[in-house]
Biopython code that builds the backbone (N, CA, C, O; Angstrom):
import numpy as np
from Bio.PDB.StructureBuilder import StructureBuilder

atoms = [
    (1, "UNK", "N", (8.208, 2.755, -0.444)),
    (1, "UNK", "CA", (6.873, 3.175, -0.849)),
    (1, "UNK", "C", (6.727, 3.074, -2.359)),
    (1, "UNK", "O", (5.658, 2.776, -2.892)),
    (2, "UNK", "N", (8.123, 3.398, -3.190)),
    (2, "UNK", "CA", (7.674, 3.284, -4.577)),
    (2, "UNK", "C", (7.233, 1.861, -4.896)),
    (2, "UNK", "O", (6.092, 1.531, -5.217)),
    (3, "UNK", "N", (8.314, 1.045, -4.761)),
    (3, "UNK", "CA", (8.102, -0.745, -5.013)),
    (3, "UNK", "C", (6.209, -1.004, -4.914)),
    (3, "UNK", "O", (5.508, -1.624, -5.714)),
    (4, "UNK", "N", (5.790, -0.286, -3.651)),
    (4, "UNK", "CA", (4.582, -0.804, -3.021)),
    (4, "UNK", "C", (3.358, -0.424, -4.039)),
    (4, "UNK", "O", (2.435, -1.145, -4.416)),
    (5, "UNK", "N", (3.653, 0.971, -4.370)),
    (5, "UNK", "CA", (2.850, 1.550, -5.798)),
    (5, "UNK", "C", (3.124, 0.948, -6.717)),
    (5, "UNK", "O", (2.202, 0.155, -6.906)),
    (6, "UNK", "N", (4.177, 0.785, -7.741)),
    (6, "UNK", "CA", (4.590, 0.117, -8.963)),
    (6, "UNK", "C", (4.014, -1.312, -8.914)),
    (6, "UNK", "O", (3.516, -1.829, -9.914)),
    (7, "UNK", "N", (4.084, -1.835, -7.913)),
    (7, "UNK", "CA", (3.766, -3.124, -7.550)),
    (7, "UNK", "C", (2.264, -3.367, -7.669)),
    (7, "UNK", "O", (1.777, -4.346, -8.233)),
    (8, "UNK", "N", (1.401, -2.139, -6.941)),
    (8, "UNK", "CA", (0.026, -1.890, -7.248)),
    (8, "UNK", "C", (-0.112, -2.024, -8.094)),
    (8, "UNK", "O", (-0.446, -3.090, -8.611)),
    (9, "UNK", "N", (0.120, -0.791, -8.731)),
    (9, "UNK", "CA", (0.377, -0.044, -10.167)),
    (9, "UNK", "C", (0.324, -0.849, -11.570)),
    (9, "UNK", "O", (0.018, -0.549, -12.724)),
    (10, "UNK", "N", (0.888, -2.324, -10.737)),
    (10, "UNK", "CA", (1.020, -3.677, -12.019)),
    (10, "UNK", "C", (-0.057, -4.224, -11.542)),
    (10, "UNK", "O", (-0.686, -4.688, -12.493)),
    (11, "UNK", "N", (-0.604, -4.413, -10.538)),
    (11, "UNK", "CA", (-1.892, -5.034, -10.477)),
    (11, "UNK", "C", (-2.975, -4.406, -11.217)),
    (11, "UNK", "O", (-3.542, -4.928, -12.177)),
    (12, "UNK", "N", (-3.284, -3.044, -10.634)),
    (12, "UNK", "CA", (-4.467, -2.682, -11.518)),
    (12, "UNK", "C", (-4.293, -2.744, -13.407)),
    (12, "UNK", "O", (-5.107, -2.906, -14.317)),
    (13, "UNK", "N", (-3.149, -2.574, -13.367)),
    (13, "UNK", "CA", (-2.684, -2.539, -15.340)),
    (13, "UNK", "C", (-2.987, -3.912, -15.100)),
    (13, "UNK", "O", (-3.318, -4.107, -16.269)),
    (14, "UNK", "N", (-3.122, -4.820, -14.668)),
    (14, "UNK", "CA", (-3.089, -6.358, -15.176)),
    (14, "UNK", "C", (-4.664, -6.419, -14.840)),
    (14, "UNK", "O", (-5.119, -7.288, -15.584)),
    (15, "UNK", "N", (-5.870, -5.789, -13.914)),
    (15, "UNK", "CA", (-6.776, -5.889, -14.086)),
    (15, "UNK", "C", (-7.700, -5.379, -15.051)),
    (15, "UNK", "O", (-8.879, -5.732, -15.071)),
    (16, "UNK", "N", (-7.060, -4.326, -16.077)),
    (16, "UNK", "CA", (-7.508, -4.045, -17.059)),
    (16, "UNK", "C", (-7.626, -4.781, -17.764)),
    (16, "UNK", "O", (-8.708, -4.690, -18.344)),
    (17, "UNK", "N", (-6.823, -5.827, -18.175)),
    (17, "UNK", "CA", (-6.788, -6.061, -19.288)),
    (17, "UNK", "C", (-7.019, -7.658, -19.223)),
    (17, "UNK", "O", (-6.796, -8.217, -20.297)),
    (18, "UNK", "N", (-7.502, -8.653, -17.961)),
    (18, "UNK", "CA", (-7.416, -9.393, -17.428)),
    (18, "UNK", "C", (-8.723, -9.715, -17.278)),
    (18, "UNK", "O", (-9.484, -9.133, -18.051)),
    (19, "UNK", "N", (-9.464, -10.883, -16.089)),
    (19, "UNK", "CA", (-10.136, -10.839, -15.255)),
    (19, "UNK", "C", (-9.926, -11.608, -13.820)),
    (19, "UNK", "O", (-10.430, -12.586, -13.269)),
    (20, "UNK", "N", (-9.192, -10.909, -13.594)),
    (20, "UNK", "CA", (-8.305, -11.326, -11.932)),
    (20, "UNK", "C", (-9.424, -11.748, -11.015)),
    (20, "UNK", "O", (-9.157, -12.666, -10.240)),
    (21, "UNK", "N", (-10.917, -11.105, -10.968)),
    (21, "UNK", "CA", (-11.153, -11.555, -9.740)),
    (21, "UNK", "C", (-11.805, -13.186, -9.286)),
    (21, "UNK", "O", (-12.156, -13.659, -8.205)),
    (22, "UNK", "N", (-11.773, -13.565, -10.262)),
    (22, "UNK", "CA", (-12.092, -15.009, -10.219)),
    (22, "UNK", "C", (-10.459, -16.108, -9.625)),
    (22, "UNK", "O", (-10.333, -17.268, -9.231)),
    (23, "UNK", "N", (-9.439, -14.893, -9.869)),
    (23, "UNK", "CA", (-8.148, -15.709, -9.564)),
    (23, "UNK", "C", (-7.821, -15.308, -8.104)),
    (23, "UNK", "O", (-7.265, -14.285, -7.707)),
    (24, "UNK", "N", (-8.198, -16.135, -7.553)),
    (24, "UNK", "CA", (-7.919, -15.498, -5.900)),
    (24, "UNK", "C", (-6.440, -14.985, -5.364)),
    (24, "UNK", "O", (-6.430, -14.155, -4.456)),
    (25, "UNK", "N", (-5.068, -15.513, -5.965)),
    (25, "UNK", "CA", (-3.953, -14.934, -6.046)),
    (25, "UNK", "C", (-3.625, -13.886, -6.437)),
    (25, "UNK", "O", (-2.491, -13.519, -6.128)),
    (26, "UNK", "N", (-4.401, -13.070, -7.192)),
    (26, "UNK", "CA", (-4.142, -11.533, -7.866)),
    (26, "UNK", "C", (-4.806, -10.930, -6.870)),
    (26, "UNK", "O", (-4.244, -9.968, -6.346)),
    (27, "UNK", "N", (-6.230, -11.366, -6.341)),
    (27, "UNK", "CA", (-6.776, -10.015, -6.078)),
    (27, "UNK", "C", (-6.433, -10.054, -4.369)),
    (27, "UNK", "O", (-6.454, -9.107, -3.582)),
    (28, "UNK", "N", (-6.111, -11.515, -4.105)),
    (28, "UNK", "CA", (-5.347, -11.199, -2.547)),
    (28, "UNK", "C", (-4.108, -10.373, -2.280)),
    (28, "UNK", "O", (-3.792, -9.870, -1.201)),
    (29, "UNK", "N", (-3.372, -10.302, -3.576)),
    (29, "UNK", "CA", (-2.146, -9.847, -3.954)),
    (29, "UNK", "C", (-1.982, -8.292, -3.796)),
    (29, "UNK", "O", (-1.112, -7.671, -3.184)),
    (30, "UNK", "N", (-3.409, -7.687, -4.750)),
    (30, "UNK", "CA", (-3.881, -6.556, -4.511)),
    (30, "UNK", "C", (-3.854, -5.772, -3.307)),
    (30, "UNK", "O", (-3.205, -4.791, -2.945)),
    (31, "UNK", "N", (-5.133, -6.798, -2.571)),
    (31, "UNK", "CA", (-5.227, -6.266, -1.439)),
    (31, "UNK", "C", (-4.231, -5.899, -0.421)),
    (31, "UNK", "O", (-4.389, -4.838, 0.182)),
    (32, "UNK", "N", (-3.365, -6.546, -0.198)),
    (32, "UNK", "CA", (-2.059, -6.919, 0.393)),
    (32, "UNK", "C", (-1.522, -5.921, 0.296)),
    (32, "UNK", "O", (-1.484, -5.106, 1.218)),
    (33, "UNK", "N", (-0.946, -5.732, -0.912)),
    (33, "UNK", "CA", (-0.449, -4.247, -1.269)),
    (33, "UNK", "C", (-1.133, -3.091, -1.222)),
    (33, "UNK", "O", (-0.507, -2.073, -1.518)),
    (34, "UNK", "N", (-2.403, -2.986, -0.885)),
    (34, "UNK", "CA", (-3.038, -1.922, -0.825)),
    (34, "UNK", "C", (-3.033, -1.777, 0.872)),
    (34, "UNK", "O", (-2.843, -0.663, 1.359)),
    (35, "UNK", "N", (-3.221, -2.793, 1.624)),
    (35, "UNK", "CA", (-3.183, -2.648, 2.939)),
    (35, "UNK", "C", (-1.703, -1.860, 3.197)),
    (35, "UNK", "O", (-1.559, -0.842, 3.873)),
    (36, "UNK", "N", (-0.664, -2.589, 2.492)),
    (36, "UNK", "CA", (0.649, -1.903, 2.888)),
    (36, "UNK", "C", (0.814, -0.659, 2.534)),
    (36, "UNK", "O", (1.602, -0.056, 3.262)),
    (37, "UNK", "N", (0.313, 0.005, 1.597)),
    (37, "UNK", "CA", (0.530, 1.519, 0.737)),
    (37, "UNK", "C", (-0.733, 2.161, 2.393)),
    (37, "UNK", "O", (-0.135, 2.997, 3.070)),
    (38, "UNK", "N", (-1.743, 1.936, 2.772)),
    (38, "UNK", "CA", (-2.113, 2.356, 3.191)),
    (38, "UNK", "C", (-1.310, 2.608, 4.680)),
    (38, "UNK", "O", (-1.199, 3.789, 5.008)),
    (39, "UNK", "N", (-0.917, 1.894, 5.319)),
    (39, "UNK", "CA", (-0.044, 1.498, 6.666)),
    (39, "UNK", "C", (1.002, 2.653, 6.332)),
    (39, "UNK", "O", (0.890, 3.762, 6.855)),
    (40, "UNK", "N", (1.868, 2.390, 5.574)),
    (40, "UNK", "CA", (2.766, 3.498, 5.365)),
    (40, "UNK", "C", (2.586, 4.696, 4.989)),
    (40, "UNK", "O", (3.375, 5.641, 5.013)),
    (41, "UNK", "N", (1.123, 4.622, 4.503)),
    (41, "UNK", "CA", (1.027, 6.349, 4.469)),
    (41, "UNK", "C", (0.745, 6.996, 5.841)),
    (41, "UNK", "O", (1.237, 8.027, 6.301)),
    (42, "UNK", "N", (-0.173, 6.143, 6.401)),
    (42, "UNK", "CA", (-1.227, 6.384, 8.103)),
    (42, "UNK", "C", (0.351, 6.914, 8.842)),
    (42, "UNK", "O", (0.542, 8.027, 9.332)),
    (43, "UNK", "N", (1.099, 6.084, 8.780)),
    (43, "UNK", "CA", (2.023, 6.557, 9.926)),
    (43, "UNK", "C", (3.166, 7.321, 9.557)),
    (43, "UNK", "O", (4.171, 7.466, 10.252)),
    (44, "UNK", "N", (2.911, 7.926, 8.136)),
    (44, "UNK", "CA", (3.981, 8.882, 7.766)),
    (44, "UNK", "C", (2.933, 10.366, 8.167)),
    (44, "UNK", "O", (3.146, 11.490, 8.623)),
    (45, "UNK", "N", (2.071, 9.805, 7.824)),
    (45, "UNK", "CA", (0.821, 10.986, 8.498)),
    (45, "UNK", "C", (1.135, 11.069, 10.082)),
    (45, "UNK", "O", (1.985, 11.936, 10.284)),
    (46, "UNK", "N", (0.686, 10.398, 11.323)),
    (46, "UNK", "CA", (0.869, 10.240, 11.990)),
    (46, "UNK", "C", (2.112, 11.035, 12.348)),
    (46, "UNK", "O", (2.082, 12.243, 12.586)),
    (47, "UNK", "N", (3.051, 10.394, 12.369)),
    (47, "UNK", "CA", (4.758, 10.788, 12.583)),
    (47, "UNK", "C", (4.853, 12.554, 12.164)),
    (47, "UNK", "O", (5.771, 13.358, 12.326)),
    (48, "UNK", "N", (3.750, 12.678, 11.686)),
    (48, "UNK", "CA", (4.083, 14.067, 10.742)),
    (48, "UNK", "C", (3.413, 15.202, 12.070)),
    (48, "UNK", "O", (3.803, 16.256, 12.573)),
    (49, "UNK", "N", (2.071, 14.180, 12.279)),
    (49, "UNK", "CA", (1.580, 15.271, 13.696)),
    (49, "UNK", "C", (1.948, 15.121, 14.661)),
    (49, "UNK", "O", (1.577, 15.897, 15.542)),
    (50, "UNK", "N", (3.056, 13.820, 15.043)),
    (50, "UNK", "CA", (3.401, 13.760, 16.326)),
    (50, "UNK", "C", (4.725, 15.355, 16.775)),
    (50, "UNK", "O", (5.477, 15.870, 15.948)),
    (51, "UNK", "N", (4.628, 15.686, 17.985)),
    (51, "UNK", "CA", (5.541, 16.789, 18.608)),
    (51, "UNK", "C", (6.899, 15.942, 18.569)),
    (51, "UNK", "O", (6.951, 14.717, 18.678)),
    (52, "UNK", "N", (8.122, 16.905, 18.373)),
    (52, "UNK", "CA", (9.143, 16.800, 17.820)),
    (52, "UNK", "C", (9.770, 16.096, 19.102)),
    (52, "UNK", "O", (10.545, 15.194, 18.784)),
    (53, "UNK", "N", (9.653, 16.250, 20.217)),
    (53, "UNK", "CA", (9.846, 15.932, 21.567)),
    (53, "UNK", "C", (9.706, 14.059, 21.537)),
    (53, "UNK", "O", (10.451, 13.197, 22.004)),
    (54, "UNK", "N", (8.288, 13.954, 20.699)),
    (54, "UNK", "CA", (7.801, 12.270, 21.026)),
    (54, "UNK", "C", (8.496, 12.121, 19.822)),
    (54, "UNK", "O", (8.596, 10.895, 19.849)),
    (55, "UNK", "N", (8.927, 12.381, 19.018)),
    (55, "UNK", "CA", (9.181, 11.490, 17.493)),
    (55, "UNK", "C", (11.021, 11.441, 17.727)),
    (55, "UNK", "O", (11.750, 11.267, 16.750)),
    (56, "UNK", "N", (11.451, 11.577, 18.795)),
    (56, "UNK", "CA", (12.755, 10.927, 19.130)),
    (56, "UNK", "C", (12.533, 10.102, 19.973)),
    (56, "UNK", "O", (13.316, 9.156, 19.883)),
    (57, "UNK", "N", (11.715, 10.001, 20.882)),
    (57, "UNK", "CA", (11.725, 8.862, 21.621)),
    (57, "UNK", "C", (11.006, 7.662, 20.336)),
    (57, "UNK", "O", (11.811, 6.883, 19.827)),
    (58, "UNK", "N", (9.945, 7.610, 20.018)),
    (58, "UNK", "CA", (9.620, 6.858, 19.176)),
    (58, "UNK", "C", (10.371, 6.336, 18.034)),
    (58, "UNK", "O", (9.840, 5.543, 17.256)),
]
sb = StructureBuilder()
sb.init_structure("model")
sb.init_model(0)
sb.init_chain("A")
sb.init_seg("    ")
for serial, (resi, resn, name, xyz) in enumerate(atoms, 1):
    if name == "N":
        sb.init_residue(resn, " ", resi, " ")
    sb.init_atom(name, np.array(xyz, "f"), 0.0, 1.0, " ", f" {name:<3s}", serial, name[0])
structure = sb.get_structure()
């Protein structure tokens, strides 16, 4: 999860100071990583409400 932030984390610092969205490789790059930070949070959420019973079988 850190890599996935830091990794963000360098995107948006590079859109400051940049103008990425005309470069379709940065801001797909972005997104990408934002889809993944999101995925791993959903199912650390998830996993968190599942009953202790299902989160060994799973």
């Amino acid at each position: 999860m850190l890599g996935y932030l830091s990794a963000f984390g360098g995107c948006v610092a590079f859109a400051l100071f940049d103008v990425p969205l005309f470069d379709a490789r940065f801001n797909t790059m972005g997104w990408i990583l934002l889809g993944g930070i999101y995925a791993i949070a959903s199912s650390s959420v998830q996993s968190a409400k599942m009953p202790a019973s299902l989160q060994a079988e799973a």
